[in-house]
C-alpha positions as a Markdown table, in Angstrom:
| # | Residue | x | y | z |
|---|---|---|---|---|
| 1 | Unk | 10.0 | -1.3 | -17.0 |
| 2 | Unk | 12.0 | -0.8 | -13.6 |
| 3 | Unk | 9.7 | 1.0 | -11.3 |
| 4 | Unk | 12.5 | 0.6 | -8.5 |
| 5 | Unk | 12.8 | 4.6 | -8.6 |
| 6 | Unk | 9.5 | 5.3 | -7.9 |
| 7 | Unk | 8.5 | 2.9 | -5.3 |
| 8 | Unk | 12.1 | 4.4 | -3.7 |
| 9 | Unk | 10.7 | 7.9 | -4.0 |
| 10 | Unk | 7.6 | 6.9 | -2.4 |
| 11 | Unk | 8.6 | 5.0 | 0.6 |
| 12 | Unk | 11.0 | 8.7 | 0.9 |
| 13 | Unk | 8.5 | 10.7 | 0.7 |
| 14 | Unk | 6.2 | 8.3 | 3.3 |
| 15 | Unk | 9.0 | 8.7 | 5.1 |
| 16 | Unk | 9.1 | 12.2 | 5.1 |
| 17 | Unk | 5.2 | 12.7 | 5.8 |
| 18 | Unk | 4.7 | 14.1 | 2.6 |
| 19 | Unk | 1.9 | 11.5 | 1.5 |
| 20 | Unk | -0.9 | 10.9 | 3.4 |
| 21 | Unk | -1.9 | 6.7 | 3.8 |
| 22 | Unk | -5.3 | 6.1 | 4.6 |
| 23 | Unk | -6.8 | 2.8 | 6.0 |
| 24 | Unk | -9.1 | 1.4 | 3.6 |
| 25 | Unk | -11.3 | -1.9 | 4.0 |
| 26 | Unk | -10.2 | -3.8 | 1.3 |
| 27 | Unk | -13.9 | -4.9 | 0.0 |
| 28 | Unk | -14.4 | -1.4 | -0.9 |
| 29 | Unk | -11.7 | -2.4 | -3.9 |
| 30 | Unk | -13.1 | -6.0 | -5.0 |
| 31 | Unk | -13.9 | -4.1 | -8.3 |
| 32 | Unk | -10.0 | -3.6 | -8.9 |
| 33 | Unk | -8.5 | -6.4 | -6.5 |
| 34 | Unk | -8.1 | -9.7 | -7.8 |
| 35 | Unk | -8.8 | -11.9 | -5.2 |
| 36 | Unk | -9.8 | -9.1 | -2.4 |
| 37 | Unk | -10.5 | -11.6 | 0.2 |
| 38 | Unk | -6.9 | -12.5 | 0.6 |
| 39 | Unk | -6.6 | -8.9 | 1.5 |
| 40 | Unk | -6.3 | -8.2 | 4.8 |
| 41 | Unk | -5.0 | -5.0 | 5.0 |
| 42 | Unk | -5.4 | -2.0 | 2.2 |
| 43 | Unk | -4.0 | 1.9 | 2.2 |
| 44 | Unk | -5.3 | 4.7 | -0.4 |
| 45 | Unk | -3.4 | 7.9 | -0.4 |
| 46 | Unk | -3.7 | 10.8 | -3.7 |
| 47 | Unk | -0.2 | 11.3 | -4.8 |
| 48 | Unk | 1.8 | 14.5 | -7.1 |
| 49 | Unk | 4.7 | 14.4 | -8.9 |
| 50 | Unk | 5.5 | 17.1 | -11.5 |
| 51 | Unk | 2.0 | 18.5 | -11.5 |
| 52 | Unk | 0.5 | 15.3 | -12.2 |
| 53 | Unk | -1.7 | 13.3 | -9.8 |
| 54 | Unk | -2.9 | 9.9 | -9.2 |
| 55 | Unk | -4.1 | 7.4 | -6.2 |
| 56 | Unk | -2.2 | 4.6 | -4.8 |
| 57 | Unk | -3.7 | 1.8 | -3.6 |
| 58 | Unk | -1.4 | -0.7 | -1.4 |
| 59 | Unk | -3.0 | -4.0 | -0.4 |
| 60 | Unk | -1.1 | -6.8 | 1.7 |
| 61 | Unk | -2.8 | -10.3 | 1.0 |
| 62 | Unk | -2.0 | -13.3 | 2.5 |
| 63 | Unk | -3.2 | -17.0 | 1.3 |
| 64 | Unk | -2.8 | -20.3 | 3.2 |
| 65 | Unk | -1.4 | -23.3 | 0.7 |
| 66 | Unk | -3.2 | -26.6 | 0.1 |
| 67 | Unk | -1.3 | -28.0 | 3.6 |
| 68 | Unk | -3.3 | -24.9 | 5.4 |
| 69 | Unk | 0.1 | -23.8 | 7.2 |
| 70 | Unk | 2.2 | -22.1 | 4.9 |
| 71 | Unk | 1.4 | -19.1 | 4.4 |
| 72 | Unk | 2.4 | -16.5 | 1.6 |
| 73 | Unk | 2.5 | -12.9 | 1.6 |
| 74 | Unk | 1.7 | -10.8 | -1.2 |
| 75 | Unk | 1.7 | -7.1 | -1.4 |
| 76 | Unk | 0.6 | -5.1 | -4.2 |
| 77 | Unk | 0.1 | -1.4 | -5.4 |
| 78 | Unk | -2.3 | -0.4 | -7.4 |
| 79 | Unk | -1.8 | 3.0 | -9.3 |
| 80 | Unk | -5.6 | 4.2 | -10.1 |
| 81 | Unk | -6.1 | 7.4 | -12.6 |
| 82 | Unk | -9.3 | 8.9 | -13.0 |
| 83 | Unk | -11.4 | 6.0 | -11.0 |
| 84 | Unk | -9.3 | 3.6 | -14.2 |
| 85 | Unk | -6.5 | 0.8 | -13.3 |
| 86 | Unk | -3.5 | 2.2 | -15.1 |
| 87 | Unk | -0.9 | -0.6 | -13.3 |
| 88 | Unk | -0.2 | -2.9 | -10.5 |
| 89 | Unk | 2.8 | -3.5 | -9.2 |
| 90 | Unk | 3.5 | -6.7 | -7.3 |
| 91 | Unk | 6.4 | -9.2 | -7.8 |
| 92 | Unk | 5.8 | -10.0 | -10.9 |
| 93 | Unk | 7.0 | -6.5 | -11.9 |
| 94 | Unk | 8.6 | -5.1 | -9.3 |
| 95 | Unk | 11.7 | -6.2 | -6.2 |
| 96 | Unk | 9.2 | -7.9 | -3.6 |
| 97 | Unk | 12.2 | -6.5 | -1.2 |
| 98 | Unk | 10.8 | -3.0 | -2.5 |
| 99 | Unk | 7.3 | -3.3 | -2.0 |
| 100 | Unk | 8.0 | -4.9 | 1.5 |
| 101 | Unk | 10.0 | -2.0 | 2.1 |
| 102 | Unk | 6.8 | 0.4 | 1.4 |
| 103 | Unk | 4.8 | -1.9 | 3.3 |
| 104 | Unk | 6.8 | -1.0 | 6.7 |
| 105 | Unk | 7.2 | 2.7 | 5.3 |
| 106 | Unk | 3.0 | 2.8 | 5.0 |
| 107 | Unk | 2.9 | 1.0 | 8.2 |
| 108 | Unk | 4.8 | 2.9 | 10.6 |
| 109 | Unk | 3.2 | 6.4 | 8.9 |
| 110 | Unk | -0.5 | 5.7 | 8.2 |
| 111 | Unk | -3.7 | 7.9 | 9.3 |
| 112 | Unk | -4.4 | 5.3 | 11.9 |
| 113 | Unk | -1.0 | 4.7 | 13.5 |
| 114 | Unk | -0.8 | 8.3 | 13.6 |
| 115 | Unk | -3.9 | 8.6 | 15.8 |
| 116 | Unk | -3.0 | 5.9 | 17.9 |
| 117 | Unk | 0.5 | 7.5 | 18.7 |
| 118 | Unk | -1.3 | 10.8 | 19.2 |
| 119 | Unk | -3.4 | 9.0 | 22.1 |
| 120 | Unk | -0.5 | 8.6 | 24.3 |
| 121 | Unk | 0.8 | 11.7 | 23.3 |
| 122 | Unk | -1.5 | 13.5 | 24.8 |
| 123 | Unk | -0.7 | 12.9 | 28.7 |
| 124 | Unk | -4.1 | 11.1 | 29.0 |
C-alpha cells in the first residue's frame, strides 16, 4: 500500500489548521508504542475524512547505537480506531522523507507551539 496520499493530505490539512495536534507524554501510549522510552516526543489529534473518523498518534523516537554517539531518528504514526491499533506507519511502510515532512508540519502547528506564539502575541 502507498499511503503517500494520505500522509500528503495530512501535513495539508496541518498546514491549513484544520486538525488539531495535541502534546501527549509518550508513557501514556507504552500499551501501543513499541519501545516507548525511545519516544521523546508524541502528538494525538481526532481526524475526518468522508464521515469517517479516527485518532492519529505521531511519535518521534530517537535511539543511541552501540558506540553511544550515533544517533537515529525514528518517527512513526499510529492510526488508532475505537481505542484498537488499525496501522502504523514508519519507514518500513511509508517515504521517511514524508513522515519527516509531518513531523515539521505537527511541529510548527501543535496546541503547545500555539500557546507559546500566543504569549508574545499578546503585547505582554
Amino acid at each position: 500500500m502507498d499511503f503517500t496520499k494520505a500522509i500528503e493530505e495530512i501535513i495539508k490539512d496541518t498546514n491549513d489548521n484544520k486538525i488539531v495536534w495535541k502534546n501527549e507524554n509518550p508513557e501514556n501510549y507504552q500499551k501501543i508504542v513499541s519501545n516507548y522510552h525511545f519516544a521523546y516526543k508524541a502528538y494525538s489529534c481526532d481526524y475526518s475524512k468522508n464521515e469517517q473518523s479516527i485518532q492519529l498518534l505521531f511519535v518521534e523516537k530517537k535511539a543511541l547505537f552501540e558506540d553511544e554517539i550515533t544517533e537515529s531518528y525514528y518517527p512513526e504514526l499510529i492510526v488508532i480506531n475505537k481505542s484498537s491499533v488499525v496501522g502504523i506507519l514508519d519507514e518500513h511502510n511509508s517515504s521517511r522523507d514524508d513522515l519527516i515532512r509531518l513531523s515539521g508540519a505537527i511541529e510548527n502547528n501543535n496546541e503547545g507551539m500555539n500557546n507559546f506564539v500566543k504569549m508574545f502575541e499578546q503585547g505582554g
